[in-house]
N, CA, C and O atoms as a Maestro MAE file, in Angstrom:
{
 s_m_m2io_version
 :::
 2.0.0
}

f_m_ct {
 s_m_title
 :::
 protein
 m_atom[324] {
  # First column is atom index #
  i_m_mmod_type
  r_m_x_coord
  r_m_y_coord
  r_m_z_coord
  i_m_residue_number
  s_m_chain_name
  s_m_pdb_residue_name
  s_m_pdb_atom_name
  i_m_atomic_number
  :::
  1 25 0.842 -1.190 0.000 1 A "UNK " " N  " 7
  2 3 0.000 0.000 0.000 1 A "UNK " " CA " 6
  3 2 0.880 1.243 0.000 1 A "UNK " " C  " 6
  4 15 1.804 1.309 0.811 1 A "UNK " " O  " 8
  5 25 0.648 2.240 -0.866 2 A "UNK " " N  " 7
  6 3 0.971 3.375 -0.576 2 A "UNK " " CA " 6
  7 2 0.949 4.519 0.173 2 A "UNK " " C  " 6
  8 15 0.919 5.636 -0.343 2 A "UNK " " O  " 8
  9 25 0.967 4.253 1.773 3 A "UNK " " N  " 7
  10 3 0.630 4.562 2.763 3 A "UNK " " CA " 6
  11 2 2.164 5.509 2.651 3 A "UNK " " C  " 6
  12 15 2.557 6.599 2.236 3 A "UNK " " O  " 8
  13 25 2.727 4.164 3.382 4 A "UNK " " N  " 7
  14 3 3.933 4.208 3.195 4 A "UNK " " CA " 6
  15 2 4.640 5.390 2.668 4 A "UNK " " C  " 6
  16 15 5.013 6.264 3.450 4 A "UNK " " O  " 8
  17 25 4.875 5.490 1.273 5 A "UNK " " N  " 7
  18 3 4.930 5.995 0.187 5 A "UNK " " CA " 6
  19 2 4.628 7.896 0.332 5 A "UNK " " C  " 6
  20 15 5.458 8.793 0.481 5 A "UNK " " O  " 8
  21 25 2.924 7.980 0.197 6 A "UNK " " N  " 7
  22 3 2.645 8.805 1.177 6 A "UNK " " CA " 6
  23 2 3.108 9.967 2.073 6 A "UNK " " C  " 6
  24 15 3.350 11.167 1.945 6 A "UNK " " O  " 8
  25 25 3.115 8.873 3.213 7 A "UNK " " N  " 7
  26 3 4.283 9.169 4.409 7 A "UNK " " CA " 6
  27 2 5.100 9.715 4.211 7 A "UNK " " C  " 6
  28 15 5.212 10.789 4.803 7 A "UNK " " O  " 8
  29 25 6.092 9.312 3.310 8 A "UNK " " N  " 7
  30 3 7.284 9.446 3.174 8 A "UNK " " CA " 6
  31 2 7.361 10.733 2.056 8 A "UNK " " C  " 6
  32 15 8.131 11.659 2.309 8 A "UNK " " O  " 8
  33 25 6.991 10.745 1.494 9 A "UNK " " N  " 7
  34 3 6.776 12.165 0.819 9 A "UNK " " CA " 6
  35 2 5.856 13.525 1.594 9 A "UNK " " C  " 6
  36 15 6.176 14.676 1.295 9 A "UNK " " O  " 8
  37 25 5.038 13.344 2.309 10 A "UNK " " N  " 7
  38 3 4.761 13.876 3.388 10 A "UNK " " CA " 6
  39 2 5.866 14.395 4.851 10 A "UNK " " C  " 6
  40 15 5.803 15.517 5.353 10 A "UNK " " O  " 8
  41 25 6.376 13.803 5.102 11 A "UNK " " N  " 7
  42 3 7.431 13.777 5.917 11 A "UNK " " CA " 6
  43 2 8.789 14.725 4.770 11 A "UNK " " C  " 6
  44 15 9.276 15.779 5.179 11 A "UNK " " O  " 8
  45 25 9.021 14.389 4.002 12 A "UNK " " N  " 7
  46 3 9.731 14.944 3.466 12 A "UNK " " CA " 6
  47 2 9.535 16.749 3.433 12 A "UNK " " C  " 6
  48 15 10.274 17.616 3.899 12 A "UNK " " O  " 8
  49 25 8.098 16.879 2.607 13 A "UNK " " N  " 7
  50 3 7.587 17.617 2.641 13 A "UNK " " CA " 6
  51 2 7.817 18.784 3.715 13 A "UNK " " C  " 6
  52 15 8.046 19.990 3.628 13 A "UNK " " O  " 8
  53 25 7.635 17.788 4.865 14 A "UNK " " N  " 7
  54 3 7.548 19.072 6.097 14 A "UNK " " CA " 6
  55 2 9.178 19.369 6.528 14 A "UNK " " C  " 6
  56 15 9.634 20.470 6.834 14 A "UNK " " O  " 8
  57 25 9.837 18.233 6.473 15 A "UNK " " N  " 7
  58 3 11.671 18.231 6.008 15 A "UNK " " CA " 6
  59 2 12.050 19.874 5.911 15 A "UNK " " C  " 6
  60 15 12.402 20.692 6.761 15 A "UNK " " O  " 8
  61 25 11.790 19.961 4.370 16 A "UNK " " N  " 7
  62 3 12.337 21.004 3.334 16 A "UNK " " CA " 6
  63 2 11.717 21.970 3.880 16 A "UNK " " C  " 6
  64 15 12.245 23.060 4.098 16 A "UNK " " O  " 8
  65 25 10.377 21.641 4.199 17 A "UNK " " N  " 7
  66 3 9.473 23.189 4.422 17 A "UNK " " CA " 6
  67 2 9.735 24.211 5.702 17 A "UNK " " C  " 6
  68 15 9.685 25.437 5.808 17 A "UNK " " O  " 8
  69 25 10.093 22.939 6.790 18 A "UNK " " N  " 7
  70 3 11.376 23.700 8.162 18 A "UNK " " CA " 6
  71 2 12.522 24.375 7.748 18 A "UNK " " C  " 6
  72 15 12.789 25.436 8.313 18 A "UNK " " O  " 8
  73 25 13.561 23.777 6.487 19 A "UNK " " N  " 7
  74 3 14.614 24.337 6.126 19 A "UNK " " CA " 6
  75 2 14.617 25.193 5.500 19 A "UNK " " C  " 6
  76 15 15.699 25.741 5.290 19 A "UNK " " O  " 8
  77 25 13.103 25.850 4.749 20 A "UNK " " N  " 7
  78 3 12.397 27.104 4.265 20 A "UNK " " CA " 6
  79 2 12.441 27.867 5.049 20 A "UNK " " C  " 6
  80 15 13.159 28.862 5.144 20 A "UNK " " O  " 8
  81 25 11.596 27.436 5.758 21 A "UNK " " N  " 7
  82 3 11.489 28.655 6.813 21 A "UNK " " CA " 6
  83 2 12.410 29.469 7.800 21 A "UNK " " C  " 6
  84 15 12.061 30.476 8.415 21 A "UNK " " O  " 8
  85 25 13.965 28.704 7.858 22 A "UNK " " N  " 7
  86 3 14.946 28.284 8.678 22 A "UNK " " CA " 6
  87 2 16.077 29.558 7.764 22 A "UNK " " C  " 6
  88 15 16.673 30.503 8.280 22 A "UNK " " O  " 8
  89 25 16.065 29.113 6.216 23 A "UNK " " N  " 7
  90 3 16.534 30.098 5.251 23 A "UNK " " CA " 6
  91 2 16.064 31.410 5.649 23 A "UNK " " C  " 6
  92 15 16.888 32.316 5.765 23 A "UNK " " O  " 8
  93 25 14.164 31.730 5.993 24 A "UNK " " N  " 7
  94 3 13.768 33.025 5.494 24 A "UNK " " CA " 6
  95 2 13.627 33.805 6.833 24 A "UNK " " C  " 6
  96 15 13.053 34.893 6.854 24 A "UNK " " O  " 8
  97 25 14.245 33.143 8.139 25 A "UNK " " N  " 7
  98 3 14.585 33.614 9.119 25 A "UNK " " CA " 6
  99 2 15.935 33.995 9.329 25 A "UNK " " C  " 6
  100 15 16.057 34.741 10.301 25 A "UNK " " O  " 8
  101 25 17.202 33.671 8.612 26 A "UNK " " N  " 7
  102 3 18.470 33.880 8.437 26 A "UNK " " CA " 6
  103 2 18.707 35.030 7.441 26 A "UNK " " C  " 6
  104 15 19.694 35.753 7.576 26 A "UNK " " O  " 8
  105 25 17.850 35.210 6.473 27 A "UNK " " N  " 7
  106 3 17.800 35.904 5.408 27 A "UNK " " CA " 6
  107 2 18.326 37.357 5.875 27 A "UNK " " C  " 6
  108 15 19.097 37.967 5.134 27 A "UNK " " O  " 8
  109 25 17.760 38.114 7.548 28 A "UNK " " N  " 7
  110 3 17.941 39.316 7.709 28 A "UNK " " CA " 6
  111 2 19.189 39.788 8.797 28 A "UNK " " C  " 6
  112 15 19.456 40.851 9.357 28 A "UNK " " O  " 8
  113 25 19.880 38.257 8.789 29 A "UNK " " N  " 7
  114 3 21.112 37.891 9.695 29 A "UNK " " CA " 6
  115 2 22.025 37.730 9.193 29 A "UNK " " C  " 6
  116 15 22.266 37.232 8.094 29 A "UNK " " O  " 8
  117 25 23.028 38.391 10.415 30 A "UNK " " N  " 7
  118 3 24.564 38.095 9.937 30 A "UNK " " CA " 6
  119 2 25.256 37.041 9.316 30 A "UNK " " C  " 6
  120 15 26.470 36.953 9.500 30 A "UNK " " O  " 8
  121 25 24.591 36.121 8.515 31 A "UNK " " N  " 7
  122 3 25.425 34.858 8.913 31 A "UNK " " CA " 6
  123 2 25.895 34.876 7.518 31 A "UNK " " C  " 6
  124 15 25.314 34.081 6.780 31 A "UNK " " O  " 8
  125 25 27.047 35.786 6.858 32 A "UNK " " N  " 7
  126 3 27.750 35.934 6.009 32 A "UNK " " CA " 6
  127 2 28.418 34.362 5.573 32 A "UNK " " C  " 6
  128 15 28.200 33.834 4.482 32 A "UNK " " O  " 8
  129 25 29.126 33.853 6.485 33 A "UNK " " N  " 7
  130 3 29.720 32.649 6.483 33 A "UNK " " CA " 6
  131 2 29.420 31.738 6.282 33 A "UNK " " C  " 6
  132 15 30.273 30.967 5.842 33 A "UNK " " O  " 8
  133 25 28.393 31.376 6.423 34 A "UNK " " N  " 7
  134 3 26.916 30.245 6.342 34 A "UNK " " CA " 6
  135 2 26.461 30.026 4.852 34 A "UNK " " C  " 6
  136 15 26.262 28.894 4.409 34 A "UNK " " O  " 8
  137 25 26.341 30.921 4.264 35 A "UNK " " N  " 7
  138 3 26.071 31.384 2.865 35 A "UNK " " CA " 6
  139 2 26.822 31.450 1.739 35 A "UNK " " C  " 6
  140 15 26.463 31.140 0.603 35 A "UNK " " O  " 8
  141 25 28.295 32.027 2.228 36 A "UNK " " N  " 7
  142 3 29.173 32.139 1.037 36 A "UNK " " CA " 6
  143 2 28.844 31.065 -0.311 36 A "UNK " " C  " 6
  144 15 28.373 31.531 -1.349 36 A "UNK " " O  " 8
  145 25 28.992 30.337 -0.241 37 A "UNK " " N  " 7
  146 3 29.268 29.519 -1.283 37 A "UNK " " CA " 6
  147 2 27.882 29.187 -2.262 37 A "UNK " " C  " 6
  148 15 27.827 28.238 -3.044 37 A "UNK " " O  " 8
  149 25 26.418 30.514 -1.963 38 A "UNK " " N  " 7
  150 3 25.243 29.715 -2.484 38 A "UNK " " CA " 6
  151 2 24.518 31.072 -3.168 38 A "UNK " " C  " 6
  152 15 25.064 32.144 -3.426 38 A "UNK " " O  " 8
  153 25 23.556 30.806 -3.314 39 A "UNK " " N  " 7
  154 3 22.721 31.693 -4.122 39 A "UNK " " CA " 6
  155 2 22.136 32.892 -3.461 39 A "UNK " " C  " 6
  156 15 21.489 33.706 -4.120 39 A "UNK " " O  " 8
  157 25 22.277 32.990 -2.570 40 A "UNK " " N  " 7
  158 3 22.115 33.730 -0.433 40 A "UNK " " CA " 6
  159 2 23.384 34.803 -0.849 40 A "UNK " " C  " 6
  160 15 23.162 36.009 -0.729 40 A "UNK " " O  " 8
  161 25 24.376 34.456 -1.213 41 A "UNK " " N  " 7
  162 3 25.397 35.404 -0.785 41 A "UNK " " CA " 6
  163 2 25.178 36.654 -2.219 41 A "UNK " " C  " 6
  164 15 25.032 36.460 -3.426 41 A "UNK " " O  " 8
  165 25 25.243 37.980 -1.369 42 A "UNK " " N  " 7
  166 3 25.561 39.047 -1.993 42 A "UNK " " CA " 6
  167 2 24.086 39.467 -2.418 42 A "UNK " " C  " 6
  168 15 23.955 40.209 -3.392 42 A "UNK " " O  " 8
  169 25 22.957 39.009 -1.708 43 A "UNK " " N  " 7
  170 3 21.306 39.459 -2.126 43 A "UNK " " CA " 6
  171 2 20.900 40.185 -1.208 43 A "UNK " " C  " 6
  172 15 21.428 39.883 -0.138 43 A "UNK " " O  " 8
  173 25 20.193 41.015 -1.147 44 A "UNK " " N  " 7
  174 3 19.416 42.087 0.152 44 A "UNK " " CA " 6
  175 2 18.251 41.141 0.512 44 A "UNK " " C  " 6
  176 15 17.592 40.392 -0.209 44 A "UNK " " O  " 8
  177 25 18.197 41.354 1.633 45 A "UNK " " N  " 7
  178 3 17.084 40.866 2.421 45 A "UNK " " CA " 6
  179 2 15.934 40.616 1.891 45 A "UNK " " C  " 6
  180 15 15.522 39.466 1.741 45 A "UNK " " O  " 8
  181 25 15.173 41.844 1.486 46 A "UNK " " N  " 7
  182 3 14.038 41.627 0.868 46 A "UNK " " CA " 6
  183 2 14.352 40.853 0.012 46 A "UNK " " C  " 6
  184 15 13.893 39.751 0.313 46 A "UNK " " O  " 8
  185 25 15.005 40.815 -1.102 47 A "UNK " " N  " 7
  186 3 15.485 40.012 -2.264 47 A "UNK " " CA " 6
  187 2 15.401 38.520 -2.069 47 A "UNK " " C  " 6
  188 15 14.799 37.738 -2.805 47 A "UNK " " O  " 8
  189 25 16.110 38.218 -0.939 48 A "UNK " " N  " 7
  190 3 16.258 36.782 -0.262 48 A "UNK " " CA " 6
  191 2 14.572 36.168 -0.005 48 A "UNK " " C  " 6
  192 15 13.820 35.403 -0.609 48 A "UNK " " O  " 8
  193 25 14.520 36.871 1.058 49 A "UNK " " N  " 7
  194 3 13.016 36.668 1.607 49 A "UNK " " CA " 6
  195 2 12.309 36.336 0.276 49 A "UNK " " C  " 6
  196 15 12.349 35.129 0.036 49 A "UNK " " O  " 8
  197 25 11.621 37.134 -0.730 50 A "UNK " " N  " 7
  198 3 10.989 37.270 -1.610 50 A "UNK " " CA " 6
  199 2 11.299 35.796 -3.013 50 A "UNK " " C  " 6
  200 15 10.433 35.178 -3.632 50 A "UNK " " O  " 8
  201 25 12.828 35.653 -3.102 51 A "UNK " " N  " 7
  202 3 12.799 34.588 -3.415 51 A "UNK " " CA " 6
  203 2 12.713 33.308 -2.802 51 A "UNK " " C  " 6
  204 15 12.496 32.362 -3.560 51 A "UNK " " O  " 8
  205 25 12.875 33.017 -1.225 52 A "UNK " " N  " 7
  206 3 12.813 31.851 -0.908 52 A "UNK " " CA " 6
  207 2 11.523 31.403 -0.960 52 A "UNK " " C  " 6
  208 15 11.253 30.274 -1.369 52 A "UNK " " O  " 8
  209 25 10.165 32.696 -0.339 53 A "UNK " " N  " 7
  210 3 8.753 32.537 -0.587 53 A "UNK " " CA " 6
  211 2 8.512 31.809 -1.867 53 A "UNK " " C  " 6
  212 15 7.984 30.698 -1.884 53 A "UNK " " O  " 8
  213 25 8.940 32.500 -3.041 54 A "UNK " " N  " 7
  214 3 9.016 32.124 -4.711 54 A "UNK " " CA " 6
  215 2 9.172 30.382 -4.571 54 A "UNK " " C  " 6
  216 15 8.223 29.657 -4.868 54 A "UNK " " O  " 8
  217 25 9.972 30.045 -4.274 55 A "UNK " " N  " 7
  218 3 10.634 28.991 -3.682 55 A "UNK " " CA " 6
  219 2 9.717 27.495 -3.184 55 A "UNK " " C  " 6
  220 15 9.637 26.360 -3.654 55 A "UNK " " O  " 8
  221 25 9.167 28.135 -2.100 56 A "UNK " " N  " 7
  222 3 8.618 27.692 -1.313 56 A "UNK " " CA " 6
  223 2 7.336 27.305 -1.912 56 A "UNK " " C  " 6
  224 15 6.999 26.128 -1.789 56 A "UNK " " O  " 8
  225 25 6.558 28.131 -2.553 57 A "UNK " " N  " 7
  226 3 5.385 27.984 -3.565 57 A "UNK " " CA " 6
  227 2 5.269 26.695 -4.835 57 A "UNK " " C  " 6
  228 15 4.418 25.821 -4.999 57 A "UNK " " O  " 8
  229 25 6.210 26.947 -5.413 58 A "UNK " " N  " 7
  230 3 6.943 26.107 -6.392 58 A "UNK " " CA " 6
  231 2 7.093 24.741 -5.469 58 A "UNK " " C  " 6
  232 15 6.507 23.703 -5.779 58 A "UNK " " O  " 8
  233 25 7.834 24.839 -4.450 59 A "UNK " " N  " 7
  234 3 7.997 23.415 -4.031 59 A "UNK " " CA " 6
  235 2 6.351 23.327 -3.471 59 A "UNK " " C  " 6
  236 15 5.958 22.194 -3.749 59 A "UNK " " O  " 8
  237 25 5.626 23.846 -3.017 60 A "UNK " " N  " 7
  238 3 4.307 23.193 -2.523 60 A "UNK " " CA " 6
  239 2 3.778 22.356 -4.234 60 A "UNK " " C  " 6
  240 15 3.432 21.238 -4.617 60 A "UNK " " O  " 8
  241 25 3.933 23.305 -4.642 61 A "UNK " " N  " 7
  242 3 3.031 22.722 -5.964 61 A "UNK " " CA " 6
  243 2 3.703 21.107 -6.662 61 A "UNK " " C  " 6
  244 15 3.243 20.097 -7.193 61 A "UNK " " O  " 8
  245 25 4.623 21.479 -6.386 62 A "UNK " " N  " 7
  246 3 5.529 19.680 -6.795 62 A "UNK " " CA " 6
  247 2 5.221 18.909 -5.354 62 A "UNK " " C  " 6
  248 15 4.826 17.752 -5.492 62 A "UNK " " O  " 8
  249 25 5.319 19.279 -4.312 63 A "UNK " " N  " 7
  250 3 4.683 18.035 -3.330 63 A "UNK " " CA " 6
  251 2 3.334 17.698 -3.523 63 A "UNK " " C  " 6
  252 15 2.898 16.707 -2.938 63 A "UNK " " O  " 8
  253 25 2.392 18.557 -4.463 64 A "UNK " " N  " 7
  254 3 0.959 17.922 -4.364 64 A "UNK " " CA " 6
  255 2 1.035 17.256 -5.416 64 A "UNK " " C  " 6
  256 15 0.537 16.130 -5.407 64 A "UNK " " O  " 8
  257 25 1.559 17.662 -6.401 65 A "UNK " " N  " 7
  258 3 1.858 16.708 -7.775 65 A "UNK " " CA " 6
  259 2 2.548 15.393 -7.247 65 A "UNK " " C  " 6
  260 15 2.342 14.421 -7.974 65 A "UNK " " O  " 8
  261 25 3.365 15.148 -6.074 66 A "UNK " " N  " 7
  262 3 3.992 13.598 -5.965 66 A "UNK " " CA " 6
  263 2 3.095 13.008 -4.818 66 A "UNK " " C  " 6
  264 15 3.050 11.788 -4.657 66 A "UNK " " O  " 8
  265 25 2.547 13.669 -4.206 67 A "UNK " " N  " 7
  266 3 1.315 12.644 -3.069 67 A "UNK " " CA " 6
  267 2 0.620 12.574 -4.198 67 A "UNK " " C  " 6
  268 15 0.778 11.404 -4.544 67 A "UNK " " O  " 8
  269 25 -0.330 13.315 -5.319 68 A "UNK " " N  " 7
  270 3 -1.116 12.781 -5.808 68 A "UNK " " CA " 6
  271 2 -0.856 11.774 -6.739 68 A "UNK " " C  " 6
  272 15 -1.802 11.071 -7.093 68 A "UNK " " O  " 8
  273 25 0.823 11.475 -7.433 69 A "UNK " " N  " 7
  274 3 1.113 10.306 -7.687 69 A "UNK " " CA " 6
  275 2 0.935 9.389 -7.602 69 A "UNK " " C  " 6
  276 15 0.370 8.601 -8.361 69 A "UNK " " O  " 8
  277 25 1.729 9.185 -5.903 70 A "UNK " " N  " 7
  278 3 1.365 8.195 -5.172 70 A "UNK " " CA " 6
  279 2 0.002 7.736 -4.861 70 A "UNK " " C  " 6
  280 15 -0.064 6.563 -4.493 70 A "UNK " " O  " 8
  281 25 -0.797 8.212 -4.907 71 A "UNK " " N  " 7
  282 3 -2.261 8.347 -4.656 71 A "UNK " " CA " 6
  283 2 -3.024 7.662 -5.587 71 A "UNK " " C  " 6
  284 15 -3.917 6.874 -5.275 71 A "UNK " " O  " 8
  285 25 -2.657 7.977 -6.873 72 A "UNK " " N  " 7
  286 3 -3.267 7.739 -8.403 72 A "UNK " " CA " 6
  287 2 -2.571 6.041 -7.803 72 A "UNK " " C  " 6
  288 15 -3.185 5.066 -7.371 72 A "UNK " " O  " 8
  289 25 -0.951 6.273 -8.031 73 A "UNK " " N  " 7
  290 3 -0.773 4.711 -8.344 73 A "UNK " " CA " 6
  291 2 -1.006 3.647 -7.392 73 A "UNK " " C  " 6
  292 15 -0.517 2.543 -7.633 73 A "UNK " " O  " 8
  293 25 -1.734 3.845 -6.269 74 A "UNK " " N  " 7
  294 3 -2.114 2.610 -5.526 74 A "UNK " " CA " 6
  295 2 -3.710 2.405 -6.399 74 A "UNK " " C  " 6
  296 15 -4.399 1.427 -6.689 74 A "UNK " " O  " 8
  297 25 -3.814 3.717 -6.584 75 A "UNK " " N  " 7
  298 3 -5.802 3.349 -7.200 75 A "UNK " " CA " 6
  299 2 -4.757 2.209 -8.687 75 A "UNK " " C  " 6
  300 15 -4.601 0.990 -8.764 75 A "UNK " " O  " 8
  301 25 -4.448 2.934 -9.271 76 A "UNK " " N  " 7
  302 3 -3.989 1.623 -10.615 76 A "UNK " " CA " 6
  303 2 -3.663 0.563 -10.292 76 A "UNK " " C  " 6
  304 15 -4.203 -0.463 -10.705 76 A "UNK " " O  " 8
  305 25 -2.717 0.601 -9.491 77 A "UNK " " N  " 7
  306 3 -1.705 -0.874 -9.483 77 A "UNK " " CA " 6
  307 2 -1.291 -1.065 -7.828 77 A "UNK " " C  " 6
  308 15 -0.143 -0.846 -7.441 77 A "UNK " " O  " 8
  309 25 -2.348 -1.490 -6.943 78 A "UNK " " N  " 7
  310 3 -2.109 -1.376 -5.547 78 A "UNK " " CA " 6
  311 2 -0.789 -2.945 -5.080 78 A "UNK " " C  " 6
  312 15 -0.056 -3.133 -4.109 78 A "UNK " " O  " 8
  313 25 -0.977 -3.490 -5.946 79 A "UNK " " N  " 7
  314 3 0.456 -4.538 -5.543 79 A "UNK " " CA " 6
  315 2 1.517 -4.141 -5.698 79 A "UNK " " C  " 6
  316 15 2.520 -4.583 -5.137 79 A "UNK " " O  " 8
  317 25 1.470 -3.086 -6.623 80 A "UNK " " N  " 7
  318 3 3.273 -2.618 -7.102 80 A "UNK " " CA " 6
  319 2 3.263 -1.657 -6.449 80 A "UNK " " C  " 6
  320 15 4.477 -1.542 -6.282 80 A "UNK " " O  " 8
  321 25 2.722 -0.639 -5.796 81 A "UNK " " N  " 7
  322 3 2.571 0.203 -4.954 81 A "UNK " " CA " 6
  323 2 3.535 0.253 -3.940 81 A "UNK " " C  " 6
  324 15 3.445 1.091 -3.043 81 A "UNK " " O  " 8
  :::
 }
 m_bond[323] {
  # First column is bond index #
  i_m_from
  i_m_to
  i_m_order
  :::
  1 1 2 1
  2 2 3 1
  3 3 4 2
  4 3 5 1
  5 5 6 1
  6 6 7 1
  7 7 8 2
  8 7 9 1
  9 9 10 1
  10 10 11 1
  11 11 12 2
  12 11 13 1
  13 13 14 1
  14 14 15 1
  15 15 16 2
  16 15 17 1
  17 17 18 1
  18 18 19 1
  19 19 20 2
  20 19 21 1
  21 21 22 1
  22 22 23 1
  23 23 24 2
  24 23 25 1
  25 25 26 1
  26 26 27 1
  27 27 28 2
  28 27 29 1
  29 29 30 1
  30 30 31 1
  31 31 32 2
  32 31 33 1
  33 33 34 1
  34 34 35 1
  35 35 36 2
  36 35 37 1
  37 37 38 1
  38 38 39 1
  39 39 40 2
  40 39 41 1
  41 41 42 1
  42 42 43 1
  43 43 44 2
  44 43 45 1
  45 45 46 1
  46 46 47 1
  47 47 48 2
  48 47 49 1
  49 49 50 1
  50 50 51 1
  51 51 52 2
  52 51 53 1
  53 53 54 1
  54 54 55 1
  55 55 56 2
  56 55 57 1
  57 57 58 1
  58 58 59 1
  59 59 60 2
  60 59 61 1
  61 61 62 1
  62 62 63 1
  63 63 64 2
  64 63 65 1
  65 65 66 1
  66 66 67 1
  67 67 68 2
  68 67 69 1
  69 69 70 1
  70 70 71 1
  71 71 72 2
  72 71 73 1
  73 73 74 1
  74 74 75 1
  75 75 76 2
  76 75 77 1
  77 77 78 1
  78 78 79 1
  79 79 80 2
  80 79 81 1
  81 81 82 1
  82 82 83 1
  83 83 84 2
  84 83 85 1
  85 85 86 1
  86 86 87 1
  87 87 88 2
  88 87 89 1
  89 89 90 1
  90 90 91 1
  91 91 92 2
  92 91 93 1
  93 93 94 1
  94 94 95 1
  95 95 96 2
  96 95 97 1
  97 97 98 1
  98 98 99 1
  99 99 100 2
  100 99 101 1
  101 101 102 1
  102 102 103 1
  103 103 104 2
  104 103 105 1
  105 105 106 1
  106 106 107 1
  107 107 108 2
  108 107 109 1
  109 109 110 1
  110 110 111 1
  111 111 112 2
  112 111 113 1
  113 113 114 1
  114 114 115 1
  115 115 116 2
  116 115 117 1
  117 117 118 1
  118 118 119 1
  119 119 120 2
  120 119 121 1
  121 121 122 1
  122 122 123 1
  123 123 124 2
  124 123 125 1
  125 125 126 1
  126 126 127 1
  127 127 128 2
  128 127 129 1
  129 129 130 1
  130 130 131 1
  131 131 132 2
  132 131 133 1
  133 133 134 1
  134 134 135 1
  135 135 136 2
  136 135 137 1
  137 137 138 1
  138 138 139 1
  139 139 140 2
  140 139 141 1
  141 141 142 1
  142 142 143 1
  143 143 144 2
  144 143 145 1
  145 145 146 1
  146 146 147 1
  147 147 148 2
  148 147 149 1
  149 149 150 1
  150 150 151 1
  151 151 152 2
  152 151 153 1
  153 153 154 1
  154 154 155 1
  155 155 156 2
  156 155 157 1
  157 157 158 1
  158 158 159 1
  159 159 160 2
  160 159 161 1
  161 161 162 1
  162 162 163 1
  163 163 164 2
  164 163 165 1
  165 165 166 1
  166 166 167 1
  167 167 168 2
  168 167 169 1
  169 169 170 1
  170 170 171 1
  171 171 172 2
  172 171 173 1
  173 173 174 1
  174 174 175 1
  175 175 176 2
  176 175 177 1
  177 177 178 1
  178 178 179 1
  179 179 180 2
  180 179 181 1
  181 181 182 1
  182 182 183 1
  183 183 184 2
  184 183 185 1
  185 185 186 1
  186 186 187 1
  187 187 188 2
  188 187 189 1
  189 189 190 1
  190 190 191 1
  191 191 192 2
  192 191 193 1
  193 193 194 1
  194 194 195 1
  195 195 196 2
  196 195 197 1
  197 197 198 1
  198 198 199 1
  199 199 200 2
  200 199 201 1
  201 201 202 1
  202 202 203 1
  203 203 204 2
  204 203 205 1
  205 205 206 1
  206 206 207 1
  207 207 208 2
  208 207 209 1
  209 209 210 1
  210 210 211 1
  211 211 212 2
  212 211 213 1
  213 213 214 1
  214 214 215 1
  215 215 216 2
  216 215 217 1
  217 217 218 1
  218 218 219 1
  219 219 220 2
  220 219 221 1
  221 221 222 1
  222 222 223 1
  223 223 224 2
  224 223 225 1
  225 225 226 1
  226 226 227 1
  227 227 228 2
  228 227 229 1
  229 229 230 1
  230 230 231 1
  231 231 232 2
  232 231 233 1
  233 233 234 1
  234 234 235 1
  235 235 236 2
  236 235 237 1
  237 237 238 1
  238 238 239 1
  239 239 240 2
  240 239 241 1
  241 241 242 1
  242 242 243 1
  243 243 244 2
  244 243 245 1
  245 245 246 1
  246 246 247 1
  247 247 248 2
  248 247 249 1
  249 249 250 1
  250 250 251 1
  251 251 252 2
  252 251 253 1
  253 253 254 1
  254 254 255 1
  255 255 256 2
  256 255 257 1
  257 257 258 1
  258 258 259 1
  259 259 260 2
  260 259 261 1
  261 261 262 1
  262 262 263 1
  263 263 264 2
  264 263 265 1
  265 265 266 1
  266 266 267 1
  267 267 268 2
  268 267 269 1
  269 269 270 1
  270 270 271 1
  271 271 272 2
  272 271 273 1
  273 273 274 1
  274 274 275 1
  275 275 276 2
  276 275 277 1
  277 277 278 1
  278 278 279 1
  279 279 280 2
  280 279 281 1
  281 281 282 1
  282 282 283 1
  283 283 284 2
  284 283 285 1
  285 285 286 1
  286 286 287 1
  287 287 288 2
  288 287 289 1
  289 289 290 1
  290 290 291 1
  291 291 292 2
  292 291 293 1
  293 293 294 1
  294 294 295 1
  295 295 296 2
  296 295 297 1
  297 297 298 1
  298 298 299 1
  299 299 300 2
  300 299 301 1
  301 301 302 1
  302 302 303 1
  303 303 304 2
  304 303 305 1
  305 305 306 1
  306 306 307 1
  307 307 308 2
  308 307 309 1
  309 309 310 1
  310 310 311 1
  311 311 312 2
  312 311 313 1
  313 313 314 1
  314 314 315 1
  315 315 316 2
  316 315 317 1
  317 317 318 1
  318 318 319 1
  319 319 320 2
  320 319 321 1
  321 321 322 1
  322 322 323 1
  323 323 324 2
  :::
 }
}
């Protein structure tokens, strides 16, 4: 069953969506060092903020597209599931 399955994309889900929120609370902080090496370094705040939201949207819309995957393929094929 794709419970499981589910789950696990669910769980994920809330994963990334802490480390969202985790980004758009750092966004107006010192943490120069933390960042160097990413797409964060050298953006203004608002800038940051505004794209991680961007971000964040985009990924909601691909987590409903893969639960409803999973969803579809237990209705088709609940053994291979």
């Amino acid at each position: 069953m794709t419970t499981d399955t589910i789950n696990e994309v669910f769980e994920t889900y809330k994963d990334i969506n802490v480390g969202l929120d985790i980004m758009k609370r750092l966004a107006g902080q010192p943490v120069h060092t933390l960042v160097a090496d990413t797409f964060l370094a050298g953006k203004g705040t608002k800038e940051l903020i505004k794209r991680i939201e961007h971000d964040q949207d985009e990924f909601d819309n691909v987590m409903v597209v893969s639960l409803f995957a999973a969803f579809e393929r237990e209705l088709i094929d609940p053994e291979r599931a």
